[in-house]
C-alpha positions, 0 to 999 in steps of 0.5 A, spaced: 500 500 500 502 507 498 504 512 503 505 519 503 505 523 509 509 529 512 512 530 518 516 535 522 523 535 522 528 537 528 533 542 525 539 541 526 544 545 534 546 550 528 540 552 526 534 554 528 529 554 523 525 547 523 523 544 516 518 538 514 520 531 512 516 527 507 515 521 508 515 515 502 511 508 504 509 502 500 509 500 493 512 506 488 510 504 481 507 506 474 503 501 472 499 501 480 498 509 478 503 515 481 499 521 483 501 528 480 506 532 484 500 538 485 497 533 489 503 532 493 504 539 493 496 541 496 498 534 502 504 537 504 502 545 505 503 550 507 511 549 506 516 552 511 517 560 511 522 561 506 527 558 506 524 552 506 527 545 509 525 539 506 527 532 507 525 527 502 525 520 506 524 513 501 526 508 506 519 506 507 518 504 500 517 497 499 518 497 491 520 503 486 521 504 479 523 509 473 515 512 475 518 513 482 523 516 480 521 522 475 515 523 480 521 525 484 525 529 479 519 533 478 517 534 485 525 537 486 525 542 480 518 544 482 521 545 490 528 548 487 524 553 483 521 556 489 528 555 493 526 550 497 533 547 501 532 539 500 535 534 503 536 528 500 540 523 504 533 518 506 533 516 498 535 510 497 542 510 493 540 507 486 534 512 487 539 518 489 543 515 483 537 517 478 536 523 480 544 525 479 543 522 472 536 526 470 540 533 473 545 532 470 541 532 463 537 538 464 539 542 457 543 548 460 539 555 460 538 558 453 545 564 451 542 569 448 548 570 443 549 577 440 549 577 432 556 578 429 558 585 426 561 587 419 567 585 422 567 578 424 563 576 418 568 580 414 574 576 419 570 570 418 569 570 410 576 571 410 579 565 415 574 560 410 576 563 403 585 562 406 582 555 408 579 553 402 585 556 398 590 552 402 586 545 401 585 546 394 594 548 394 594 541 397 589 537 393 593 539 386 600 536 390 597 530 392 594 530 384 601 531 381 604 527 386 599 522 384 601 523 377 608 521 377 608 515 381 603 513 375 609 515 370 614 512 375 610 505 373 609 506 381 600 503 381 595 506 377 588 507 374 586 502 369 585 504 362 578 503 361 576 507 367 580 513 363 576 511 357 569 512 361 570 518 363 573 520 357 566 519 353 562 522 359 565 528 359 566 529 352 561 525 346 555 525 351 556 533 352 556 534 344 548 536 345 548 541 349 554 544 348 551 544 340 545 548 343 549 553 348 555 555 342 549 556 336 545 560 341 551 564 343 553 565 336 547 568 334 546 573 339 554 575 338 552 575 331 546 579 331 549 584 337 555 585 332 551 587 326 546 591 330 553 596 329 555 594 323 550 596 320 550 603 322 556 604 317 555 598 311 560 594 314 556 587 316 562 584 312 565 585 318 561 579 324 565 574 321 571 577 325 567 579 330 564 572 331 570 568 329 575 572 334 570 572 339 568 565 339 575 562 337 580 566 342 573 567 348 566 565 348 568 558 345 572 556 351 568 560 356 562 556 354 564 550 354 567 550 361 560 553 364 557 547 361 562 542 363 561 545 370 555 544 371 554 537 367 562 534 369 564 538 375 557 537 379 557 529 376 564 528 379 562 531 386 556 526 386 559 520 384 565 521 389 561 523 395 556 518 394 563 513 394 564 517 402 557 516 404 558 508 402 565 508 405 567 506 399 573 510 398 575 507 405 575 500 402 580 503 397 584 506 402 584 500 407 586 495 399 592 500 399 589 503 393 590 511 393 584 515 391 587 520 388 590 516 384 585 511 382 578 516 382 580 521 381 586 523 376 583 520 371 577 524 371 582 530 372 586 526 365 579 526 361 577 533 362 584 535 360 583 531 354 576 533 351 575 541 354 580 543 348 576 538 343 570 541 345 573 548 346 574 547 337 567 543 337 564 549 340 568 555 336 565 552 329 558 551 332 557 559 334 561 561 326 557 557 323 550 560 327 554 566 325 553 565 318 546 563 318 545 570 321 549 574 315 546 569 310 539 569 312 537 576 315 542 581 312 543 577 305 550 576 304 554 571 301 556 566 305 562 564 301 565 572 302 563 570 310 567 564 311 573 567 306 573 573 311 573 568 317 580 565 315 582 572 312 581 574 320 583 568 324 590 565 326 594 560 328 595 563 334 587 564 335 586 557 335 592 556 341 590 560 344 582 558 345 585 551 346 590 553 352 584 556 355 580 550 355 584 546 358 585 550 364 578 550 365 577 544 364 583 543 370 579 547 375 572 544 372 576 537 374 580 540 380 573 543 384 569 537 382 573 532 385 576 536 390 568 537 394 566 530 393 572 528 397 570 532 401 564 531 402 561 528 408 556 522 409 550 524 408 545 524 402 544 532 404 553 532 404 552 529 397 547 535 394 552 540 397 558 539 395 555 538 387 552 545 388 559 546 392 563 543 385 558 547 380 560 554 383 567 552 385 567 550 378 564 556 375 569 561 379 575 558 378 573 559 370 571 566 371 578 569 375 582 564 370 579 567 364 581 574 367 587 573 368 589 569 362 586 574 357 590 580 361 595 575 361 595 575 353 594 583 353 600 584 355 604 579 350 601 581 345 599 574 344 
């Protein structure tokens, strides 16, 4: 049978403010049905004037479970919260315990924490930009130290694997590399002739659609494109090999993944961005030809001798030596955020999305420098 009573407590010789004891008898369990810690409350007042002094006394229960245990962790909060002083001492020591442990997972008190100023988020930009200049410093190492083992006959990537990638990146993006660079020629094109015009020098789009495309856009385009499409595949698939832990297997086999995962994607985009760079520059001269041809009526013969009238050898290099760079950051980036990636399904959209705009950034500070780089040389 269940018990609760109060009971006067004798102060102690130093104190002369008297305090309650609680006492608990019989069977405390859960399934016999507790009662509310307000009805203790209303059983045991009025409370001793503040402070309050009060024994909890359980050597008289006969049997006890969790339920006993939270009734009392509430009843205590309850108490504390009105600045009662509790003596605990009568509980028996596995309940005493219990209480100790629901103490001390009682979430801390909410901090309100200021809003961080200009500065700090200024300092805090900079701290994150410095630590992702000095991984992807450390990752093209680890990729070149990669690459010389593979010439020093020191392990490496099967061919096949070489192959596949190289057909991902480079014939599986004929299409939409098609549509971008026709659809960019012809804005070119008709850009140009709405100037031209003005002076009957419509003859002249051909230069400006074959240097612009060959020596800029070309390349440009098809790095965009390839960021979007490779950079963010790249990171996907090396992610999605995190979170299934597949890149520890290789790892645990002694088997490098920079040098088995992810120096062949890198070799492929370095491989096909020139191809596709050339492929793109033809497809937006010939969407320029559509444009002389058929909207201002002239001949497509004088159009395409212009055109090689007006590019070089030196064109073609150069649009050739800026795809590959940016197919190297294209490849660097996707490779470096799915190695990054951590091991969840959201990591994986993350470092895709990271990969794309990485990508993208990386292409956009490279084609800045390189063309002030050409200015200069007189290239």
């Amino acid at each position: 049978m269940r018990r609760f009573h109060v009971l006067p407590d004798s102060p102690p010789a130093s104190s002369a403010q008297p305090g309650q004891r609680w006492v608990f008898e019989g069977s405390w369990c859960l399934n016999e049905g507790l009662p509310a810690v307000a009805d203790l409350l209303g059983q045991a007042s009025p409370l001793p004037a503040s402070p309050a002094k009060i024994a909890l006394d359980a050597s008289a229960v006969s049997t006890w479970d969790s339920g006993f245990a939270m009734l009392l962790n509430r009843l205590i909060l309850q108490l504390q919260g009105q600045g009662a002083q509790l003596d605990l001492s009568a509980l028996p020591q596995g309940l005493r315990r219990l209480l100790q442990l629901a103490q001390l997972g009682q979430p801390p008190e909410p901090q309100s924490r200021a809003k961080p100023g200009a500065v700090q988020k200024l300092g805090e930009a900079t701290l994150k930009l410095w630590a992702d200049m000095q991984a992807f410093a450390r990752f093209i190492g680890e990729l070149l130290l990669a690459g010389l083992q593979s010439l020093g006959g020191r392990g490496s990537f099967r061919s096949r694997d070489f192959w596949a990638v190289v057909e991902q990146v480079g014939p599986q993006a004929l299409g939409i590399v098609s549509l971008i660079s026709f659809l960019v020629g012809l804005i070119l094109a008709y850009m140009g002739a709405a100037q031209l015009a003005l002076f009957g020098a419509q003859i002249y789009i051909a230069d400006l659609v074959s240097i612009g495309m060959v020596r800029e856009i070309g390349a440009l385009m098809t790095g965009i494109v390839i960021a979007g499409r490779s950079g963010a595949a790249f990171a996907a698939q090396l992610g999605t090999m995190q979170v299934n832990e597949e890149i520890d297997a290789y790892r645990t086999a002694g088997l490098a993944p920079m040098q088995f995962l992810v120096l062949p994607r890198v070799l492929a985009l370095l491989c096909m961005t020139p191809l596709l760079t050339i492929y793109s520059s033809v497809m937006g001269i010939l969407a320029g030809a559509l444009v002389v041809v058929l909207v201002f009526g002239l001949d497509a013969t004088a159009y395409f001798h212009q055109t090689l009238e007006v590019l070089t050898l030196t064109d073609f290099w150069v649009g050739l030596l800026k795809g590959g760079v940016y197919g190297a950051m294209v490849g660097l980036s996707g490779c470096l955020r799915g190695m990054q990636c951590g091991r969840s399904a959201q990591a994986v959209g993350d470092a895709a999305t990271s990969a794309v705009v990485t990508g993208i950034l990386l292409i956009v500070v490279t084609a800045s420098m390189l063309t002030i780089m050409f200015y200069k040389l007189g290239i």
